[in-house]
Each structure stands twice: as structure tokens, then as C-alpha cells.
SEMARLO-318606 format. One record per residue (C-alpha): y, z, x. Coordinates in steps of 0.5 Angstrom, whole numbers, padded with zeros to 4 digits, always signed. Each point is the difference from the previous one (the first is absolute). Last residue first. Layout:
! SEMARLO-318606
YZX...
//
This chain:
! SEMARLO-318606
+0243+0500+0126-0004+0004-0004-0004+0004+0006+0007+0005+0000-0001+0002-0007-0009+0000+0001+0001+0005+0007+0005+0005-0004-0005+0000-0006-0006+0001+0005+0005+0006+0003+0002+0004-0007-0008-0001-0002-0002+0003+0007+0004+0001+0006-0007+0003+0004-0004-0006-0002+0007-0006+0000+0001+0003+0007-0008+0000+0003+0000-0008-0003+0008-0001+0004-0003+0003+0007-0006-0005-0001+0005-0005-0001+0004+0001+0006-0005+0000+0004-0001-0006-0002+0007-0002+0001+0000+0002+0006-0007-0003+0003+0004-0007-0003+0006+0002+0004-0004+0001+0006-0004-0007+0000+0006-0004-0002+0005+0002+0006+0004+0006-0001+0007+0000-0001+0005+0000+0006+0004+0004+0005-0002+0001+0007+0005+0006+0003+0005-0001+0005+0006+0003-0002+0003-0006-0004-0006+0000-0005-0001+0007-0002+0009+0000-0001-0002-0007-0004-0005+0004-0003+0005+0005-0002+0006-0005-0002-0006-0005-0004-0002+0007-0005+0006+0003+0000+0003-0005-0004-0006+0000-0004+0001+0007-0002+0008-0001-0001-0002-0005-0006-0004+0005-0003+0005+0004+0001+0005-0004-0004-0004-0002-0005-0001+0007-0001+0006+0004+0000+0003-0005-0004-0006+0003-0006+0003+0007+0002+0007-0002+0000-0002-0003-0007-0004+0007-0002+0006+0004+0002+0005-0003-0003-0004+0000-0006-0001+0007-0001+0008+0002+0003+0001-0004-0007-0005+0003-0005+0003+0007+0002-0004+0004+0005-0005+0006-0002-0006-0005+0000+0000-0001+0007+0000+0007+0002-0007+0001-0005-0003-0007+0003+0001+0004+0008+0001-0007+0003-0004-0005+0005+0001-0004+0005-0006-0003+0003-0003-0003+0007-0004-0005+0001-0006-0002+0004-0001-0007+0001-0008-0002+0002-0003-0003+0005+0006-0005+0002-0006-0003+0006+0006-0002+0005-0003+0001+0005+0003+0004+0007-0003+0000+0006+0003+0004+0007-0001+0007-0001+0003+0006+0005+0007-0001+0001+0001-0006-0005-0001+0005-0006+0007+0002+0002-0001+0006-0005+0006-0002-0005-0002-0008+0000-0008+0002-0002+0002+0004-0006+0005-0005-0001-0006-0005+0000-0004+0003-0005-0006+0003+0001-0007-0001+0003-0004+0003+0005-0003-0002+0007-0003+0003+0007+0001+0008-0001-0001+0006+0004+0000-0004+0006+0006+0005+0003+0006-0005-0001-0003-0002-0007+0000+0007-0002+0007+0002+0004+0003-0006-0005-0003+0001-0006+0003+0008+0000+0005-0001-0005-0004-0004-0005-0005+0006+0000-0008-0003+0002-0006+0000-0003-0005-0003+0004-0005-0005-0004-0004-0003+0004-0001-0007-0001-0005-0004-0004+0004-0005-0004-0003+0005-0006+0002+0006+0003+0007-0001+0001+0001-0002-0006-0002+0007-0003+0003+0004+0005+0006-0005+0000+0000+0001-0008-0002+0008+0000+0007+0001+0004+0004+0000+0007-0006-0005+0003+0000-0002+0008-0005-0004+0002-0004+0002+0006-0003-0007+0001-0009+0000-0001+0000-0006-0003+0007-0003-0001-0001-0007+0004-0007+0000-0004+0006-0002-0006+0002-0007+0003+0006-0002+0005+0002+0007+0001+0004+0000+0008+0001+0006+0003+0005+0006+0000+0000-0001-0008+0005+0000-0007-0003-0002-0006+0006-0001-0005+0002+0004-0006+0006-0005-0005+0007+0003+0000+0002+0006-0004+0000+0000-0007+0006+0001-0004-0001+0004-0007+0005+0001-0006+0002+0006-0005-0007+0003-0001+0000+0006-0006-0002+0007+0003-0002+0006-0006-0008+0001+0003-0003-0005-0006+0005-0005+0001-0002-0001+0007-0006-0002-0002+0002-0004-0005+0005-0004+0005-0007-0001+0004-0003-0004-0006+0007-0004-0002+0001-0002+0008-0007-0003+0001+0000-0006-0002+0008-0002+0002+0000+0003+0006-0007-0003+0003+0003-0007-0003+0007+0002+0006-0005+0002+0004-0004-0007+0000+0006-0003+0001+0003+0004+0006-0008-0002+0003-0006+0003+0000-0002+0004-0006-0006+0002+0000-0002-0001+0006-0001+0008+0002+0002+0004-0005+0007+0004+0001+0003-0003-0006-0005+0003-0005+0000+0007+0003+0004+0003-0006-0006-0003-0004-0004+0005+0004+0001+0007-0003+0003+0006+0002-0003-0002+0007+0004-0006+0000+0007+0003-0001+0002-0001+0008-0001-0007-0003+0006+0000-0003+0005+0001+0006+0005+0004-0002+0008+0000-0002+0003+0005-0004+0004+0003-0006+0002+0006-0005-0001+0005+0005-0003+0007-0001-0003-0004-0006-0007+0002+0000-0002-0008+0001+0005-0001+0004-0001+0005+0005-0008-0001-0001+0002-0008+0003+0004+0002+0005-0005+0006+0004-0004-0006+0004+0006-0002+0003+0004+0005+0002+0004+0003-0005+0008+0000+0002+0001-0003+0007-0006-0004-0001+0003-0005+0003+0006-0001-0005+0003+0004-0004+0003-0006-0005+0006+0003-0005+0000-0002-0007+0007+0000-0003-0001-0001-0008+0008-0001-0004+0002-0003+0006+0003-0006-0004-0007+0000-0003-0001-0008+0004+0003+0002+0006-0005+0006+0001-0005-0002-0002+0001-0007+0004+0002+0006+0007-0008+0002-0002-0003-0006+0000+0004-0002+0007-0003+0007+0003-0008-0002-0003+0001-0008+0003+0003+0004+0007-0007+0005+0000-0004-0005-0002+0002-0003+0006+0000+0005+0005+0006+0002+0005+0002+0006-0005-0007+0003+0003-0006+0000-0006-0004+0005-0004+0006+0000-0005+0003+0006-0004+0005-0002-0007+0004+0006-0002+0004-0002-0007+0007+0002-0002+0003-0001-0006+0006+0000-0004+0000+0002-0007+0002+0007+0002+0006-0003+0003+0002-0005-0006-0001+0006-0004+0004+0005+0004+0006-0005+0000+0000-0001-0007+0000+0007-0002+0006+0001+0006+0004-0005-0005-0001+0002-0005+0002+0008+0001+0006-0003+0004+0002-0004-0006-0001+0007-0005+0003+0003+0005+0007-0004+0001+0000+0001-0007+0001+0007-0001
//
């Protein structure tokens, strides 16, 4: 009898440290190759490191398990407890969550970082209201203006084949007075081959990745904007964990940040590198074409704090007050 009972507890203790254990899926837009996706892949092994195993998150990366535009929805609904996005993928929801997508806003990784700090309460509102709570952000590097001639001034982009992939490029592109050609990242090499396209602007890992030197030349370190991507957690899952598990998720989470900001830098000098030692001319723009950007830039930044309203002015007056 007493061998039971002993029996019974033990068997009791093993089925409550297992219910306790969890499991979360985590779907990633990116390749395992991808920086996020490696900062992502080490914050899930701190978690796991830190709960003693108590919380396992496994990474489905490259869109394995959503695809990109259906993450945010599955975290919010719940059909997954965690996820990776990129935030102004939101901006058609409401315009704060394309504040680091603005051009010439912010300009810099310290800029960015400010940017983060402005707006980070207001667009954790947003997110709050459809049940999802931001872990940590990583921005990627900073967009250049790519070209397969010379840009010295901004006449030299009247009338270019501009490619635009959202309403910012569209919009840009027309204050420089080019022609906005909506152009698939995956298809920017066949579009400059075949002259659907003469200039854009992305990152230099987007340019790297395409083997931009094949069909461009000119890269200028013009740091337009830094978009970044978001790590976000169903709110209702979250707070189901203990007190414990909460806060080693939080402080993965927060090492998770600096660690990718820091990452996204190093991406930066690598790929223009890689531009660079391919044959492409990388520089920044001479004084005549960063001032024009800039002015585009302000007039871009105006029709934003109209359409963003009180939440966008509030952002802009935070990160204004240096």
C-alpha cells in the first residue's frame, strides 16, 4: 500500500512538470541564413536556457509555417503564440506603424534607435488592442539609391524607371521626378536587364542577395529610412506563464535587441563590402543630392504627421526633443 501511495505522488509530480512544460511555434519570413532569423534562433535557445526547458520555442523559418503577410493574424488569433514581421507591413491599418519607414526621418542607427524609443509606446498600443504584446524590434540596414548611371543631382532621376514595391517609393519617386515602376524583389534583376527599371532603393543586403553589380553600377549610401522588423507575442498566451518564465522571456527578449541592432550594422559594412568588391561604386551622395533628399524627405515626413494624426504629431514632438 504504500508503495502505491509513493507511486501515485510521484506519477502526480511527473504529469505537473510536464503539463507545465510548453511549447511555442514561431513562423519567420526569413531563410535560417538571414540575420534576424539567427538573433531570433539564439533568443529562443536563452529562453530555453533560462526556463531550464520549462518554455521551448521552435523557429519555422522562411515562411515555412505562415507566410509572411499571414503571421501577424496568427499571432493575433492565437493560431500561433509567437512571430516575426515586418512593421510597416501594418501601415494600411494605421499609419504610425509606417513611422520607421518614412524617408529621411531617421537617417542613422542613432536616429533609429530615437525613432524606436518615440514611437515604441504608441505603436505597443496599437498592438495591444488586437491581443499581441512587442517583445523586441531589429531594424535592417539603412536604404540606399541604387543606379545603373551616375545621380549627382536630382534632375539626374527625372524621368528614371524607378522601381517602388509600396506607397512611399511610389511617393518618393515622384517628388524626384521619376517614374514609379512597381517592381517584386525577386524579379529587380530581370526589370533592370530588360530597362523596365534604372534606379530604386533598398538595403545593401537586398542588393548583395541579387548580385546587383550584373546589372547596376552606383550605390549611394543615402540611409533613406531603416525599417524594422518586430517580434510580437499573443498577450493571452504570454500571461498564462508563471511570473518566472515571463520575465526570462522579457530579458531574452530585450538581449535579443541589442544584440540585432547590433548585427544589423554588421550587416551593413559586410554587404556594402560585398557591393563594393564586385565592381559597384559605393558612396554617399555629394551635398546637392543629400540636400534634395532631404527636402523630399520633409515633405514626405508633413504628408505623414497629417495622415498619422494626433498619435503621428506626438511621435514626431518625442523624437524632435533631442
Amino acid at each position: 500500500m504504500l508503495r502505491e501511495m509513493v507511486t501515485g505522488i510521484l506519477t502526480a509530480g511527473l504529469m505537473t512538470g510536464a503539463a507545465a512544460a510548453a511549447s511555442w511555434d514561431m513562423p519567420t519570413p526569413y531563410p535560417d541564413n538571414n540575420f534576424h532569423t539567427m538573433n531570433i534562433k539564439e533568443f529562443a535557445e536563452d529562453v530555453a536556457k533560462a526556463t531550464d526547458g520549462a518554455l521551448e520555442i521552435r523557429v519555422h523559418s522562411g515562411g515555412s509555417l505562415f507566410k509572411h503577410p499571414e503571421i501577424k493574424n496568427a499571432v493575433r488569433s492565437g493560431q500561433v503564440p509567437i512571430g516575426e514581421f515586418l512593421l510597416s507591413r501594418l501601415s494600411n491599418e494605421n499609419a504610425v506603424f509606417q513611422v520607421d519607414s518614412v524617408p529621411f526621418l531617421a537617417t542613422s542607427y542613432a536616429d533609429g534607435r530615437r525613432l524606436w524609443a518615440a514611437s515604441r509606446e504608441k505603436i505597443e498600443a496599437l498592438l495591444e488592442k488586437q491581443n499581441m504584446m512587442v517583445l523586441f524590434a531589429v531594424p535592417w540596414p539603412p536604404q540606399g539609391l541604387y543606379a545603373n548611371k551616375p545621380i549627382e543631382a536630382l534632375d539626374d532621376l527625372k524621368g528614371v524607371k524607378f522601381r517602388a514595391y509600396n506607397t512611399a517609393t511610389e511617393r518618393l519617386a515622384q517628388l524626384a521626378g521619376a517614374v514609379p515602376t512597381q517592381v517584386e524583389a525577386a524579379d529587380v534583376p530581370q526589370a533592370f536587364a530588360t530597362g523596365q527599371v534604372q534606379a530604386m532603393i533598398t538595403s545593401p543586403s537586398t542588393g548583395a542577395n541579387s548580385k546587383a553589380w550584373d546589372f547596376l553600377d552606383h550605390y549611394y549610401q543615402t540611409a533613406a529610412w531603416l525599417p524594422k522588423n518586430v517580434v510580437v507575442v499573443n498577450t493571452r498566451t504570454f500571461r498564462k506563464l508563471d511570473e518566472a518564465t515571463r520575465q526570462a522571456v522579457l530579458d531574452a527578449a530585450a538581449r535579443a535587441e541589442e544584440r540585432g541592432w547590433a548585427a544589423s550594422e554588421a550587416e551593413t559594412n559586410a554587404k556594402e563590402a560585398e557591393l563594393k568588391d564586385n565592381g559597384i561604386k559605393v558612396s554617399p551622395p555629394n551635398a546637392a543630392l543629400a540636400g534634395s533628399l532631404s527636402d523630399i524627405g520633409k515633405s514626405m515626413v508633413a504628408e505623414w504627421k497629417e495622415t498619422a494624426g494626433a498619435d503621428g504629431a506626438a511621435i514626431l514632438a518625442k523624437y524632435e526633443n533631442k
